[in-house]
MDTraj code that builds the backbone (N, CA, C; nanometers):
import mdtraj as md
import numpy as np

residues = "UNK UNK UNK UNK UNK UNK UNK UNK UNK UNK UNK UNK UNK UNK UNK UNK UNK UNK UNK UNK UNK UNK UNK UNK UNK UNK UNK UNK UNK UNK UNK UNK UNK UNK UNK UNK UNK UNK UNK UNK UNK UNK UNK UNK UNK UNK UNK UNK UNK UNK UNK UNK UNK UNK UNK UNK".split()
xyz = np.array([
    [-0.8828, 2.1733, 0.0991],
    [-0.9765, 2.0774, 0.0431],
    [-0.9084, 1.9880, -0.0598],
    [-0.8254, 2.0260, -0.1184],
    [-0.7367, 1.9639, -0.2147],
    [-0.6455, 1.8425, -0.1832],
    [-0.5803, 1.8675, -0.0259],
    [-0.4896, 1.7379, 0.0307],
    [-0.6091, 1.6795, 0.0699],
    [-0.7085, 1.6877, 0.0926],
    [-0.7714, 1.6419, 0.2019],
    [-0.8961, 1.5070, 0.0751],
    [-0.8931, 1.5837, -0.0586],
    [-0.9226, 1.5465, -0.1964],
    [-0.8410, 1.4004, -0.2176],
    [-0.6947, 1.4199, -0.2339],
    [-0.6064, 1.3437, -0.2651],
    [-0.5880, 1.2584, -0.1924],
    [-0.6053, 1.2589, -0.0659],
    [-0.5339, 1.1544, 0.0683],
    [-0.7148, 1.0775, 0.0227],
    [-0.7905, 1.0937, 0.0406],
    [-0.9024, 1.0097, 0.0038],
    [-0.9447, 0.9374, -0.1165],
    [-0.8699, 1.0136, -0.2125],
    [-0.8545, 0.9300, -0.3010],
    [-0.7323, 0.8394, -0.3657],
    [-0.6202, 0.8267, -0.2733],
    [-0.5459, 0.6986, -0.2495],
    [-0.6118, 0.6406, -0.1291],
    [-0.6813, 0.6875, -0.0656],
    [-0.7555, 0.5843, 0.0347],
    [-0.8167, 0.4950, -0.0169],
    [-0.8988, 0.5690, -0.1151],
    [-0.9907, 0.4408, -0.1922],
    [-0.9329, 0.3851, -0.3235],
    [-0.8361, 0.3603, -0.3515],
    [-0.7675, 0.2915, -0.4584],
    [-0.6966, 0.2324, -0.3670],
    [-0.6467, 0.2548, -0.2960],
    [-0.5725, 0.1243, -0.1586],
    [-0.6663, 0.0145, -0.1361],
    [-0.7659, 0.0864, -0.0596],
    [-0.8422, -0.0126, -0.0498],
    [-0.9144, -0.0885, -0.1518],
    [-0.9045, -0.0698, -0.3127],
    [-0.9645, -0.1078, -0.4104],
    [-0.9031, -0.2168, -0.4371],
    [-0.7151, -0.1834, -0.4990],
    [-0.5935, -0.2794, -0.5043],
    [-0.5913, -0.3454, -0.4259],
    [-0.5331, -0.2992, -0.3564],
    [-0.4605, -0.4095, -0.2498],
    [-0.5497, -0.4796, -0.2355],
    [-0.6611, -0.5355, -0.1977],
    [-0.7093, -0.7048, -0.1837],
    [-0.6987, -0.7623, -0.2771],
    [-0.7356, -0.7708, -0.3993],
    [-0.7179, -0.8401, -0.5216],
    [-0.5395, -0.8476, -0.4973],
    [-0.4554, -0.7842, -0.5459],
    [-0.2877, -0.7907, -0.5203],
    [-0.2746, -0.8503, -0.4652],
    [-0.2867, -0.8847, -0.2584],
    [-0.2528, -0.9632, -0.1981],
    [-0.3158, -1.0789, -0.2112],
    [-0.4234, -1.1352, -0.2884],
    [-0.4827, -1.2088, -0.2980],
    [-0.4173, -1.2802, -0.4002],
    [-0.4017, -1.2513, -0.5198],
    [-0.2890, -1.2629, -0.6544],
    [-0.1504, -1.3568, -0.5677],
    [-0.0632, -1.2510, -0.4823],
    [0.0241, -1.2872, -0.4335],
    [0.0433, -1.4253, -0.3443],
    [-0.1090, -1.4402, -0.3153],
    [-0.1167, -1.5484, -0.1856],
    [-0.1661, -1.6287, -0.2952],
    [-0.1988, -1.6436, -0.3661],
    [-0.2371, -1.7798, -0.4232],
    [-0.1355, -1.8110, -0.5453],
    [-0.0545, -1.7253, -0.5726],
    [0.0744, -1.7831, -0.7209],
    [0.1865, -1.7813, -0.6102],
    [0.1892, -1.7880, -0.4792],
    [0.3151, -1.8283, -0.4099],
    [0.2399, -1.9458, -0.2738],
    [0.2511, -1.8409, -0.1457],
    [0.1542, -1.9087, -0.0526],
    [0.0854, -1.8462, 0.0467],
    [-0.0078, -1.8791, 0.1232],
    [-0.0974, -1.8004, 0.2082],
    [0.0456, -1.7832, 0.3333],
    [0.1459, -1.8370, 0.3590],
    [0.2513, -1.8325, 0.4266],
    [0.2711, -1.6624, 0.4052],
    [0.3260, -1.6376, 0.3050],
    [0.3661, -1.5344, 0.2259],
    [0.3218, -1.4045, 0.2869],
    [0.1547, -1.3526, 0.3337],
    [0.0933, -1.3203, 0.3718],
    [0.1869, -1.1951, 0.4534],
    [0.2008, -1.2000, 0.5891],
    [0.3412, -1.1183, 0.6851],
    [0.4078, -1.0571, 0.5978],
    [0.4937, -1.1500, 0.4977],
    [0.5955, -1.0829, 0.4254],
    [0.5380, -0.9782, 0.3743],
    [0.4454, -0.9829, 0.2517],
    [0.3924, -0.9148, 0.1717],
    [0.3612, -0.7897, 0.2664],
    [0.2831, -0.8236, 0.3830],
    [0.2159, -0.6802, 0.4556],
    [0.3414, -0.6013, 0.4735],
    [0.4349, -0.6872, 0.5448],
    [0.5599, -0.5843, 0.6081],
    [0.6127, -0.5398, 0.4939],
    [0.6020, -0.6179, 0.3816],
    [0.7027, -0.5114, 0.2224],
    [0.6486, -0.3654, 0.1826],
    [0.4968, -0.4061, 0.2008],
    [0.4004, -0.2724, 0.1377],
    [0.4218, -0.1592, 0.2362],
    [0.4195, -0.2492, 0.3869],
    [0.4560, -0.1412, 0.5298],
    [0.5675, -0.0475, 0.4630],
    [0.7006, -0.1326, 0.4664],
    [0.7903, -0.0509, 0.4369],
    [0.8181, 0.0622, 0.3552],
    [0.7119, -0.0409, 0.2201],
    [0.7713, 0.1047, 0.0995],
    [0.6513, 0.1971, 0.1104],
    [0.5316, 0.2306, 0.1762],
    [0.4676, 0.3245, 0.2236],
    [0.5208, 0.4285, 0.3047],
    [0.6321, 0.3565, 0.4354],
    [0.6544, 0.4505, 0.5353],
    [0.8087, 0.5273, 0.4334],
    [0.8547, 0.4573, 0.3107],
    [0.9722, 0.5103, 0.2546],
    [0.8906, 0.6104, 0.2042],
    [0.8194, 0.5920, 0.1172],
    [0.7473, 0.6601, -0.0117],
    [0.7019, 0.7794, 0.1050],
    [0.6219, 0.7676, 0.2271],
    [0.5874, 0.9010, 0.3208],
    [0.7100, 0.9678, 0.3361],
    [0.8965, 0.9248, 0.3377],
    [0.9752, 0.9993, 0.3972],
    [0.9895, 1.1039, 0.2847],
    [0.9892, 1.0476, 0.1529],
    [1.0619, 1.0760, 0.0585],
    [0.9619, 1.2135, 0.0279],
    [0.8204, 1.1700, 0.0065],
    [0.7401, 1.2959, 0.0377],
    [0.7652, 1.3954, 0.1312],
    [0.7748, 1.3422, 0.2623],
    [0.8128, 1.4599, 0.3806],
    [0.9358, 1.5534, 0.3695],
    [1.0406, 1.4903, 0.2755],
    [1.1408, 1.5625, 0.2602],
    [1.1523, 1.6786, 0.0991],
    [1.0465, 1.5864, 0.0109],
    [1.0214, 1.7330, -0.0981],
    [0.9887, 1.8110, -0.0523],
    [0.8534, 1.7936, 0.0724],
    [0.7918, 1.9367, 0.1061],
    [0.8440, 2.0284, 0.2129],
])
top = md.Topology()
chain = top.add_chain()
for i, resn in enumerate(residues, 1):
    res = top.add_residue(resn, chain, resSeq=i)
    for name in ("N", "CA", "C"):
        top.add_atom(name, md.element.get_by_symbol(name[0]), res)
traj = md.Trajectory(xyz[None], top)
């Protein structure tokens, strides 16, 4: 109940941040920008999952 606690509650702070952030980002650079930004967050999510997979 505890992972299951935690993974839902970065679910809902993901989804809280991140629109305002990418929104921030797209309007003090450009709506162009948009791709980049997704594929950066892609990346350091699937890093940040390895780096986890390998403490545990």
């Amino acid at each position: 109940m505890t992972i299951i606690g935690l993974s839902m509650a970065c679910a809902y702070a993901g989804t809280t941040l991140m629109p305002p952030l990418i929104g921030l980002i797209a309007t003090s650079t450009s709506f162009m920008m948009l791709p980049l930004t997704l594929l950066l967050f892609t990346a350091l999510m699937l890093f940040t999952t390895q780096k986890l997979k390998q403490l545990g």
